[in-house]
FIVEXZA-953519 format. One record per residue (C-alpha): residue in one letter; x, y, z. Coordinates in pm, whole numbers, m for minus. Last residue first. Layout:
% FIVEXZA-953519
<site "A",<X,Y,Z>> ...
//
This chain:
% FIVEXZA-953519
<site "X",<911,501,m2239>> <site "X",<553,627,m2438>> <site "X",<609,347,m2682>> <site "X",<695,46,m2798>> <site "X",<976,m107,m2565>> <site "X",<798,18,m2262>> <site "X",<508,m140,m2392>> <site "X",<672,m519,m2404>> <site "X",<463,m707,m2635>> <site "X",<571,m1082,m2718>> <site "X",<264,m1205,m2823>> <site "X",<213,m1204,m2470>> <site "X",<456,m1066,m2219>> <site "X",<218,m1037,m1905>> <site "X",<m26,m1278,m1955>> <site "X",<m353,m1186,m2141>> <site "X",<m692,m1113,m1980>> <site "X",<m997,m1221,m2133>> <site "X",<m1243,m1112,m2435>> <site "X",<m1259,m728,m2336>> <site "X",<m1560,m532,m2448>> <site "X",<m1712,m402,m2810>> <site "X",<m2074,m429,m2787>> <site "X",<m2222,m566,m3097>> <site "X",<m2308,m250,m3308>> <site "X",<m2550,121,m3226>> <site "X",<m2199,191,m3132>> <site "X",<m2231,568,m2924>> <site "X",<m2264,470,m2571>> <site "X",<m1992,163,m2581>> <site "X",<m1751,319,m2820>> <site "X",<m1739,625,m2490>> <site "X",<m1689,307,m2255>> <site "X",<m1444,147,m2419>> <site "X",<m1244,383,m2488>> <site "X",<m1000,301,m2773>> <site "X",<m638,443,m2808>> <site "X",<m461,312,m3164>> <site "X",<m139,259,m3200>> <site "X",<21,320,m3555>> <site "X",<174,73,m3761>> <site "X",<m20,m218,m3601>> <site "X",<156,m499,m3490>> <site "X",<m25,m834,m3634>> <site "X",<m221,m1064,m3395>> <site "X",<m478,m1105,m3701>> <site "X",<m748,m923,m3502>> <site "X",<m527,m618,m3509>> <site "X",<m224,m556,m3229>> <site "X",<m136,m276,m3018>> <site "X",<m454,m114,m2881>> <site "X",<m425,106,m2635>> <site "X",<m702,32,m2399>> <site "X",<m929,309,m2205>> <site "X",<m1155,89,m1974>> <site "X",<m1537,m99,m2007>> <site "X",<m1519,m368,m1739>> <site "X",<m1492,m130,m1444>> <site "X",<m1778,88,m1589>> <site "X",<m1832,334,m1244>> <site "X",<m1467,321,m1181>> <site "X",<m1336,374,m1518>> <site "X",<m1002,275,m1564>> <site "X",<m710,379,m1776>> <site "X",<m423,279,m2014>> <site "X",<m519,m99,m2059>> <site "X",<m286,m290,m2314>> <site "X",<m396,m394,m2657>> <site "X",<m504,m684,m2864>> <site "X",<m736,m707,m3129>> <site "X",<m957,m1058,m3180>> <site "X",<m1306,m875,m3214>> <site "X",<m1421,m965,m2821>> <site "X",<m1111,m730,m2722>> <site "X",<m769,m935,m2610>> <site "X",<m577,m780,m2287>> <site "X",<m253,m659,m2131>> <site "X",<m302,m504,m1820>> <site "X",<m55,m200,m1772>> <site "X",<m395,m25,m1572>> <site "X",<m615,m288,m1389>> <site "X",<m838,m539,m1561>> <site "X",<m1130,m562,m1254>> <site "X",<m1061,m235,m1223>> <site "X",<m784,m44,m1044>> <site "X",<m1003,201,m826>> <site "X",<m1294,15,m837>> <site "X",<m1114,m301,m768>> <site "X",<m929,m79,m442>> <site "X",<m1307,4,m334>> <site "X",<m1445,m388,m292>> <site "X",<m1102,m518,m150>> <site "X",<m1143,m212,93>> <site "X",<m1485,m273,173>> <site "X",<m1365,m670,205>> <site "X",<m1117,m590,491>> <site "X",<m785,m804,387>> <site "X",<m674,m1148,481>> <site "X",<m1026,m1370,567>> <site "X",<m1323,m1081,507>> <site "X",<m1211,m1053,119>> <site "X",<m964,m1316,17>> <site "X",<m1146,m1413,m323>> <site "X",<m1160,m1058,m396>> <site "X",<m769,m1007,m369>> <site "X",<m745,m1357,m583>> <site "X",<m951,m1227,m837>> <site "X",<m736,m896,m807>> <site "X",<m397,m1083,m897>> <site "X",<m538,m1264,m1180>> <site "X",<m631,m979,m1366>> <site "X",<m315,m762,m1301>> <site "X",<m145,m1076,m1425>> <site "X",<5,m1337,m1175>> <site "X",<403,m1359,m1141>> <site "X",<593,m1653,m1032>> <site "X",<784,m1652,m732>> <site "X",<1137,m1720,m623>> <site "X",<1345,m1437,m836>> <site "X",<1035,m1187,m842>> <site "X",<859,m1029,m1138>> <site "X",<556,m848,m947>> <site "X",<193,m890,m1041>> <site "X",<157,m1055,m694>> <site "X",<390,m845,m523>> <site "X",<198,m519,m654>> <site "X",<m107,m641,m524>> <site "X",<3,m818,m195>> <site "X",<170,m435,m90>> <site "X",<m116,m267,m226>> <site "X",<m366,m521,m10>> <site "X",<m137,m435,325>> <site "X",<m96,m107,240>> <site "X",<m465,m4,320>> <site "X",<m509,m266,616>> <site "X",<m142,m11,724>> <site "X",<m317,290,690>> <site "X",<m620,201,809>> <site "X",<m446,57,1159>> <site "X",<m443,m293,1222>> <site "X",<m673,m326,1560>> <site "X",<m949,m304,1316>> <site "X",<m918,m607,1186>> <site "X",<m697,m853,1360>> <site "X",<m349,m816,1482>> <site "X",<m110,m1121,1476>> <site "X",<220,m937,1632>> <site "X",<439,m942,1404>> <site "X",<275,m1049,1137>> <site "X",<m62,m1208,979>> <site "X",<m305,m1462,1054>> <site "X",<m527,m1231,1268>> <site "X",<m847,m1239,1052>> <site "X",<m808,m915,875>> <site "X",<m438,m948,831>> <site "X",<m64,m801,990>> <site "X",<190,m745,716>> <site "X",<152,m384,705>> <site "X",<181,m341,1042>> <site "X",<440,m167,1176>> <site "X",<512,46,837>> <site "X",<154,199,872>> <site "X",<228,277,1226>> <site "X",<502,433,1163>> <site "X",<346,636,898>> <site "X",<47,773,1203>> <site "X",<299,817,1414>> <site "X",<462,1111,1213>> <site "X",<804,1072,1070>> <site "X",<995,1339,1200>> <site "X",<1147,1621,984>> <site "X",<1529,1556,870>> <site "X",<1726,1269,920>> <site "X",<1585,924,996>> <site "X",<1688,740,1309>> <site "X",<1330,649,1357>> <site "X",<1249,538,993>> <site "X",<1570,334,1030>> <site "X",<1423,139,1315>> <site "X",<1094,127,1218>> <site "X",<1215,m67,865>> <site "X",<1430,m310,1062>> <site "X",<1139,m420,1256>> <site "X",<949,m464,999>> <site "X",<1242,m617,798>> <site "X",<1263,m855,1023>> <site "X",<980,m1145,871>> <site "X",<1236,m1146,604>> <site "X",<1464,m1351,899>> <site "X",<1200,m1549,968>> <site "X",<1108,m1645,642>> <site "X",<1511,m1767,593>> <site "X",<1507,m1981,837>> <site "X",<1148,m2143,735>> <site "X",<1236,m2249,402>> <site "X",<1231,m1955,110>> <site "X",<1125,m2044,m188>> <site "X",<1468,m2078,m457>> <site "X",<1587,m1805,m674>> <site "X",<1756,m1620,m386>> <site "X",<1746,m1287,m460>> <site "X",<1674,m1123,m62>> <site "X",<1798,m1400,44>> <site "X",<2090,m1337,m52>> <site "X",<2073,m985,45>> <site "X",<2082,m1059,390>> <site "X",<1809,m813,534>> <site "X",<1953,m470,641>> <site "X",<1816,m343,307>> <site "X",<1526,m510,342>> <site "X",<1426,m231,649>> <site "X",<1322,9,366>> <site "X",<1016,m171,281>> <site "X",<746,35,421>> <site "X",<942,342,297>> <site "X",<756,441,4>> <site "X",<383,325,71>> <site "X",<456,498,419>> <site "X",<526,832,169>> <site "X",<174,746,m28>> <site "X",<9,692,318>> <site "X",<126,1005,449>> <site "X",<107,1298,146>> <site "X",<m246,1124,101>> <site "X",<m344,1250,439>> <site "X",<m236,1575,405>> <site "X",<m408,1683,90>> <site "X",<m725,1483,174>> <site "X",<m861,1104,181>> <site "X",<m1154,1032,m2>> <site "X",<m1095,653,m62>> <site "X",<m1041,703,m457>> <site "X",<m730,995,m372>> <site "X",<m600,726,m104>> <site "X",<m604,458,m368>> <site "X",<m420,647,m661>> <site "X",<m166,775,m351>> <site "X",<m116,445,m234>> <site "X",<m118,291,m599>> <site "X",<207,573,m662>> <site "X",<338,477,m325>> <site "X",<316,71,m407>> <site "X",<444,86,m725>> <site "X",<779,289,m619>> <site "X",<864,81,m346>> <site "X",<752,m243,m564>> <site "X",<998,m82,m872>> <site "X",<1310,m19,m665>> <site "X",<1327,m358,m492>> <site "X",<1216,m522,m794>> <site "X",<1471,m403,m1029>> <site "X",<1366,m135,m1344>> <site "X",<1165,m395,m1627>> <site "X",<852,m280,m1458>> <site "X",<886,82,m1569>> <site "X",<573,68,m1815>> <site "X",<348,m20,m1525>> <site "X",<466,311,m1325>> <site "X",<382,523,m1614>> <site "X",<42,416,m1663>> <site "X",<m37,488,m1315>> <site "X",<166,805,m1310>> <site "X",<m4,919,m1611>> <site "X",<m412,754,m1512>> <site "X",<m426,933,m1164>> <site "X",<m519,1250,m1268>> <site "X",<m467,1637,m1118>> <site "X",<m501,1426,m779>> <site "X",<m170,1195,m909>> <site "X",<56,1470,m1018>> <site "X",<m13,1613,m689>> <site "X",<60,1350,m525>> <site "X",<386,1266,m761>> <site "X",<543,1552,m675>> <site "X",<467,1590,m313>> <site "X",<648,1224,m267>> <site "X",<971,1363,m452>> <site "X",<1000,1654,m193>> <site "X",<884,1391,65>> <site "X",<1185,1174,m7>> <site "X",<1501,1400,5>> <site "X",<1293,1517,324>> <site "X",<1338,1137,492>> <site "X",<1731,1141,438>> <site "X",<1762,804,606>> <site "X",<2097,761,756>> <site "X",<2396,592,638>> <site "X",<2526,270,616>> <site "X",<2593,202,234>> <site "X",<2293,19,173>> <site "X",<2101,250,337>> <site "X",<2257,598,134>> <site "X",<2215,359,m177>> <site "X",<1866,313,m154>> <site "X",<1807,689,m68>> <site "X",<2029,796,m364>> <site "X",<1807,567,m583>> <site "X",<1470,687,m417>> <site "X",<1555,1030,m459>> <site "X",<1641,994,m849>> <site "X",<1293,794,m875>> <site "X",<1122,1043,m721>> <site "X",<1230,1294,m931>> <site "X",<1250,1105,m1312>> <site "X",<866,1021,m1215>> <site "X",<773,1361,m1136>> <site "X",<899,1486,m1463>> <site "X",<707,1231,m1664>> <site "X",<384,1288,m1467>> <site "X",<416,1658,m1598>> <site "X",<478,1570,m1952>> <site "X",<172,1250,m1941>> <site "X",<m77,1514,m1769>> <site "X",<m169,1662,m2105>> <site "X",<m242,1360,m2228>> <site "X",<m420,1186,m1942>> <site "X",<m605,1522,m1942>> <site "X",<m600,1800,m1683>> <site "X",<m826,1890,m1314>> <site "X",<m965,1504,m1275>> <site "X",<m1197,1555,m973>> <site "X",<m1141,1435,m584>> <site "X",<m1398,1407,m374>> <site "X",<m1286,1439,1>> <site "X",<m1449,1285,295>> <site "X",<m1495,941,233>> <site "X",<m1212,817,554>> <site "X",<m1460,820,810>> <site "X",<m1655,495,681>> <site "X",<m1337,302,683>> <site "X",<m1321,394,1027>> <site "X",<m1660,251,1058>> <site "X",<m1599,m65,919>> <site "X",<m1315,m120,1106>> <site "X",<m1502,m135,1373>> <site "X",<m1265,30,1719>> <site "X",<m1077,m260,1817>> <site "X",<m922,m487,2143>> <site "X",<m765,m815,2079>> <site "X",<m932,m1083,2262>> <site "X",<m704,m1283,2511>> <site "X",<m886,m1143,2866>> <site "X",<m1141,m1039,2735>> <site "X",<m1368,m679,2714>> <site "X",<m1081,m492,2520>> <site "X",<m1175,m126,2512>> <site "X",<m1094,81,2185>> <site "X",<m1395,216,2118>> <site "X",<m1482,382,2483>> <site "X",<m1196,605,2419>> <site "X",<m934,598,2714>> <site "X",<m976,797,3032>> <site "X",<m683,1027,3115>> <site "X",<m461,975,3379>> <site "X",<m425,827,3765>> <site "X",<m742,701,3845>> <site "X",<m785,597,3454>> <site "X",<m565,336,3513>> <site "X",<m424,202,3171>> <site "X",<m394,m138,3102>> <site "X",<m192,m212,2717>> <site "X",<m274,m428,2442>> <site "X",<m83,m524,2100>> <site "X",<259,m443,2268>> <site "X",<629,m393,2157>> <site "X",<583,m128,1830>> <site "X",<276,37,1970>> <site "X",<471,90,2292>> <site "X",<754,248,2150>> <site "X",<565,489,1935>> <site "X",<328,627,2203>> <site "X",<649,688,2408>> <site "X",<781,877,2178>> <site "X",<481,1085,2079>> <site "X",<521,1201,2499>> <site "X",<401,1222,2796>> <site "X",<301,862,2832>> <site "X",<260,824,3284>> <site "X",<447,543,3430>> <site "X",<386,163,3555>> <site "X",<646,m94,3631>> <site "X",<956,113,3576>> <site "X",<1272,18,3387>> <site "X",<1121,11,3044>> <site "X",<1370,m169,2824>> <site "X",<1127,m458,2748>> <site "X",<1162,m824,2874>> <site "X",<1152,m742,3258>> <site "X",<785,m555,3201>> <site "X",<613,m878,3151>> <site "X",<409,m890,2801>> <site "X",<90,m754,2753>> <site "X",<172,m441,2933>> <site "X",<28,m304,3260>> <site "X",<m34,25,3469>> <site "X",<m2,261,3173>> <site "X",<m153,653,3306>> <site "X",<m277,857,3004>> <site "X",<m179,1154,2919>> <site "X",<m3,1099,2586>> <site "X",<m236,875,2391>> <site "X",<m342,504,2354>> <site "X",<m599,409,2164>> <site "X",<m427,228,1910>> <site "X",<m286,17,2165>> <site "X",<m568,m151,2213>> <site "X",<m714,m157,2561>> <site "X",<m714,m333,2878>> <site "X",<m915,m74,3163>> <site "X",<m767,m38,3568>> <site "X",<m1000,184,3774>> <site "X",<m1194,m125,3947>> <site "X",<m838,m304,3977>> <site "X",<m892,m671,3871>> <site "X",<m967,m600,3521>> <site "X",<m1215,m368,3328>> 
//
């Protein structure tokens, strides 16, 4: 409550059409509302304000009531619903491998060549001026879902074999596919996955309004030149709401808004904490670190898959939701698919799927023999099946390898 006994401060999040705003958190002469108070009738207006504000008043004397969740109690606190509980609410689908990683290779293959044929005209449409075409995208997007609930491992293996494709192209593409691998893990259904794997697409959009010499500098950024990255939010919303075609939904633009906020508040624009950052965008907010981590970028150098999720668990609770670090290491293991690897006998091969119940124990392909010698025919090894039926010395991995070693580029050996 605040000085007026009907007035409430709440998060934005909780804001909805019917409800009467009374106060921003910023004074009204900065923003391009004219009026000092009015009724939200509309998704529009929903959309504007969660871009500008992180808390809002509403009187409840003159609209609808807001849910009790979202109420901020002080003055500078930023208002949430748990984010442990809305992480809860997500578990509500179980999803079931329907076809083989085998069999699923062909389709996952033809899915691939789609998406990344609407991604390239899309890139170029931007570059070149022109409008989003947002249903060229979801036709692409539907493709790879349902690739992805029939089994993950393809697309996943897939996508790790295509790293040599520029970054722009690759991370936009990495971070949908690990959306929808993540989404399917977290429970989330049909509809829901559709979302956060297309927000996984488009997040980045807006850095192709960003200079792009910056963009490939070679050098780390000083702090011009963060700032002006910091706009591609910004720039992202605004082509996602110019977009041709069917509407983006609120719940993607809010992904894209805050993607780069963080758990403890240390993140941008607007320095949101827990669960004042939407699921969505907590959710792509660790894929988006991820895949950057393990990325090959002009002015930072890459981590393997291995090092990249230590560091994720190391920065559960401070950036990013520790249920979320917990779940996205079950989904991509604690050696993630596309990790190259050595096995406890000397052999060396690359991981082709996980097992989330035996994160330690995955599907490798093995490349190399315990002299480091190519083998003339690769070799795939479960680690988990050798596990249950070697009456031997277990069989695991021996470390993680850096990407490259021995010089072994899979999408020069096979399955490319």
């Amino acid at each position: 409550m605040s000085a007026s006994s009907n007035e409430f401060k709440i998060s934005v999040q909780g804001l909805r059409v019917g409800m009467y705003l009374s106060r921003l958190d910023r004074p009204w002469l900065s923003t391009q509302f004219a009026l000092e108070g009015f009724m939200v009738t509309s998704e529009d207006d929903l959309r504007q304000i969660r871009n500008l504000c992180t808390y809002v008043y509403v009187d409840v004397s003159r609209g609808a009531a807001p849910d009790l969740r979202y109420l901020q109690t002080g003055e500078n606190d930023t208002a949430r619903p748990s984010g442990k509980e809305e992480f809860q609410a997500l578990r509500k689908t179980r999803w079931e491998n329907q076809s083989s990683f085998e069999d699923e290779m062909p389709r996952a293959k033809r899915a691939h060549r789609e998406i990344k044929q609407h991604i390239d005209a899309v890139m170029l449409d931007l570059k070149e001026g022109r409008n989003l075409e947002l249903d060229r995208l979801r036709e692409g997007v539907e493709a790879m879902v349902e690739s992805i609930t029939r089994n993950p491992s393809a697309f996943n293996w897939l996508k790790e074999i295509k790293r040599k494709d520029q970054y722009a192209y690759h991370h936009a593409l990495a971070c949908s596919v690990w959306a929808a691998s993540f989404g399917r893990h977290l429970g989330l259904n049909r509809d829901e996955l559709s979302e956060l794997t297309l927000a996984g697409l488009l997040f980045d959009v807006g850095k192709t309004r960003v200079d792009s010499q910056i963009v490939v500098s070679h050098k780390p950024y000083d702090d011009h030149e963060h700032q002006t990255m910091r706009k591609h939010v910004q720039y992202s919303l605004d082509i996602l709401g110019t977009a041709r075609g069917s509407a983006v939904s609120d719940r993607i633009m809010q992904a894209v808004a805050t993607h780069h906020e963080r758990h403890d508040g240390s993140g941008y624009p607007h320095g949101l904490k827990n669960g004042a950052i939407p699921i969505f965008g907590r959710i792509l907010g660790l894929i988006d670190s991820y895949d950057a981590m393990t990325s090959i970028r002009p002015h930072v150098e890459s981590r393997s898959p291995h090092q990249a999720v230590m560091q994720l668990y190391n920065a559960r609770d401070t950036l990013y939701q520790a249920e979320l670090v917990e779940q996205f290491i079950q989904t991509s293991g604690i050696y993630p698919t596309g990790s190259l690897v050595e096995l406890s006998d000397g052999r060396v091969g690359v991981v082709t799927a996980v097992h989330s119940l035996k994160r330690l124990l995955p599907t490798v392909m093995v490349l190399l023999d315990t002299g480091k010698r190519p083998l003339s025919e690769f070799k795939p090894l479960d680690l988990a099946e050798y596990a249950e039926r070697s009456e031997g010395p277990l069989l695991g991995i021996k470390t993680g390898l850096p990407p490259g070693a021995y010089g072994i580029d899979p999408s020069e050996l096979f399955l490319d």
